[in-house]
C-alpha positions as CSV (number, residue, x, y, z in Angstrom):
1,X,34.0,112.1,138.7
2,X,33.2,114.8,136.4
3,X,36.5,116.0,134.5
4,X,36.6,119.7,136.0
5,X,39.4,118.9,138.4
6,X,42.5,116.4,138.4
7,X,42.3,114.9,141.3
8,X,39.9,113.0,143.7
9,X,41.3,115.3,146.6
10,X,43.0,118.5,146.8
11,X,44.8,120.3,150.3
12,X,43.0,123.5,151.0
13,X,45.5,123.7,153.6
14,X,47.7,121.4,155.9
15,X,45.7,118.7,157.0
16,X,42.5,119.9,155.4
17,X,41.1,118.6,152.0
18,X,38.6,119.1,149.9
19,X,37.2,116.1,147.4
20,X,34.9,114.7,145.5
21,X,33.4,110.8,145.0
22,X,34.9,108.3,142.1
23,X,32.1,107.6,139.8
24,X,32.9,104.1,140.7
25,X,33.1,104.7,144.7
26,X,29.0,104.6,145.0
27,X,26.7,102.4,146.6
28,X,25.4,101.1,143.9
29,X,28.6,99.5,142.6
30,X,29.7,96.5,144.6
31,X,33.1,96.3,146.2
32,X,35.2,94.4,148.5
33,X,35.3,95.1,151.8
34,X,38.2,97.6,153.0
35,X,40.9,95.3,155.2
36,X,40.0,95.7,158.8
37,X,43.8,96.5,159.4
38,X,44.4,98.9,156.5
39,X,45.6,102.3,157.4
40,X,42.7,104.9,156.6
41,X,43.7,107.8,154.5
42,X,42.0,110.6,156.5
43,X,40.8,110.4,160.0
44,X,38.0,112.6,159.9
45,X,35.4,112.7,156.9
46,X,32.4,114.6,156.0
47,X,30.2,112.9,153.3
48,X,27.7,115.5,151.5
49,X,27.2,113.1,148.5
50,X,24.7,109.9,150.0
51,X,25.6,107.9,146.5
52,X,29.3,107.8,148.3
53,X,30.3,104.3,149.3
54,X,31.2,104.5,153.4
55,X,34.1,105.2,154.5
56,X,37.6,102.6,155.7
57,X,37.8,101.3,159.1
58,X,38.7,103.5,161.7
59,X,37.5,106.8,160.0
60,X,34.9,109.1,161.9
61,X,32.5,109.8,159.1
62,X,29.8,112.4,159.6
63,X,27.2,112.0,156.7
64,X,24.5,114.2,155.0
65,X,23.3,114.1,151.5
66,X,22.0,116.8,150.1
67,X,21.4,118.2,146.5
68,X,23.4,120.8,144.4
69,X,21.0,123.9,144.6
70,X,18.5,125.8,146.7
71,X,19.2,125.0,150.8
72,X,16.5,125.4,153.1
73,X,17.0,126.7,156.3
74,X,17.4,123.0,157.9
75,X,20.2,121.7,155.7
76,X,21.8,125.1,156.1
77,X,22.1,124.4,159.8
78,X,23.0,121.4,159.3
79,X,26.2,122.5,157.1
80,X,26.9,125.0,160.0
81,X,27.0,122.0,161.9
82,X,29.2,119.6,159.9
83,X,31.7,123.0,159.5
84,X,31.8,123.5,163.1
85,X,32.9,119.3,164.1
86,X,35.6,119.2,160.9
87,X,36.6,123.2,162.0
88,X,37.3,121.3,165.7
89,X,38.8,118.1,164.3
90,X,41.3,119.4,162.0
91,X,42.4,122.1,164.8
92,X,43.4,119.2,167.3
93,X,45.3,117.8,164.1
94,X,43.0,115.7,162.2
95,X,43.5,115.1,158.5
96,X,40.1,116.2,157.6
97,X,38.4,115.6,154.0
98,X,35.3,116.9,152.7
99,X,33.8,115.4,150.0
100,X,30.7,115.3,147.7
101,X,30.0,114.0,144.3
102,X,32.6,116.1,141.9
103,X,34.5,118.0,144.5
104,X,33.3,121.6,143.4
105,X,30.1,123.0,145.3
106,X,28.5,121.2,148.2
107,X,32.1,120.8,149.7
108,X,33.1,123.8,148.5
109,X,30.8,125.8,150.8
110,X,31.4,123.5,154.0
111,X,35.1,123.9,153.6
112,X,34.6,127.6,153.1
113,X,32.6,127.6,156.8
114,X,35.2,126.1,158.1
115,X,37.8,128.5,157.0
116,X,35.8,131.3,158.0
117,X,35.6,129.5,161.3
118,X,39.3,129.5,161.1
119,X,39.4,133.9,160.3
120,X,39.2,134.2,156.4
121,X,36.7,136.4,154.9
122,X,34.5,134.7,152.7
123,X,35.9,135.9,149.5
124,X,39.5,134.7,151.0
125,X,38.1,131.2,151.5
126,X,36.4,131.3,147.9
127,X,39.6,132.4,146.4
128,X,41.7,129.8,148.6
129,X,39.2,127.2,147.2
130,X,39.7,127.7,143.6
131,X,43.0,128.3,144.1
132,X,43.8,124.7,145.3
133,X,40.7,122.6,143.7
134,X,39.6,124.3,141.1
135,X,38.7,127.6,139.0
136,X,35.2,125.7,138.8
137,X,35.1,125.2,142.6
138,X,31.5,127.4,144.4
139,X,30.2,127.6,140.6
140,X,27.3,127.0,142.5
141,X,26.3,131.5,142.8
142,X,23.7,130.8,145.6
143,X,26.5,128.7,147.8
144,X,28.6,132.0,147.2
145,X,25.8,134.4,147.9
146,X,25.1,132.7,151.2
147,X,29.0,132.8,152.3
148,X,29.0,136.0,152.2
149,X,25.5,137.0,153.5
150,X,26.6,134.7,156.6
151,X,30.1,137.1,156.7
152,X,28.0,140.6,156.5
153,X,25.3,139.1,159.1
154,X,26.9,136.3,161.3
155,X,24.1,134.1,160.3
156,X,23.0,131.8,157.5
């Protein structure tokens, strides 16, 4: 992990992180295998980063990789998509993580959808976001741009 923020995981709110992915946590470093009877840290996970090593036993994972930059209109829906199941999870009283590689953009904008889902504008989510992970958190202008295109027009 990158050193903009201090921690592998930060609470946007109750219940609802935000994270990115250990530099050491990816598939193509070997580990051992998490205990079957280990008691998994979140209960609901999305995984944005597809470097990131699975998740423990017992944790419903939703995964799509995707890169740091322009979206096309697919991945965009398929963010909307991601925002609306961890929006649904964490309201029935999920601990809910999303995470890509460094913790700052790709998650950033999910988490974001999923606090608009939840009323905030999106410059109240953006501001929640750095507030809690980090000044450097939706760096990423177009990820911003889009929030708030979706707020004005109710569409990606």
């Amino acid at each position: 992990m990158n050193g903009t923020t201090t921690h592998l995981y930060s609470e946007i709110l109750p219940n609802l992180f935000m994270g990115g992915t250990d530099d050491s946590d990816v598939i193509s470093t070997p580990k051992k295998l998490h205990p079957l009877n280990g008691q998994p840290e979140f209960d609901s996970v999305v995984t944005l980063y597809s470097h990131a090593q699975p998740m423990s036993w017992y944790v419903h994972e939703n995964r799509f990789g995707f890169a740091d930059g322009p979206l096309d209109a697919a991945t965009i829906q398929k963010v909307e998509e991601l925002a609306e199941w961890l929006h649904g999870q964490w309201k029935i009283g999920k601990k809910c993580l999303i995470r890509c590689q460094a913790g700052l953009n790709r998650s950033g904008v999910t988490v974001a959808r999923v606090l608009m889902k939840e009323g905030y504008t999106a410059d109240e989510a953006i501001q929640l976001i750095r507030e809690r992970r980090s000044p450097d958190a939706l760096c990423n202008e177009e990820f911003v741009k889009w929030l708030k295109t979706f707020e004005v027009e109710g569409r990606w």
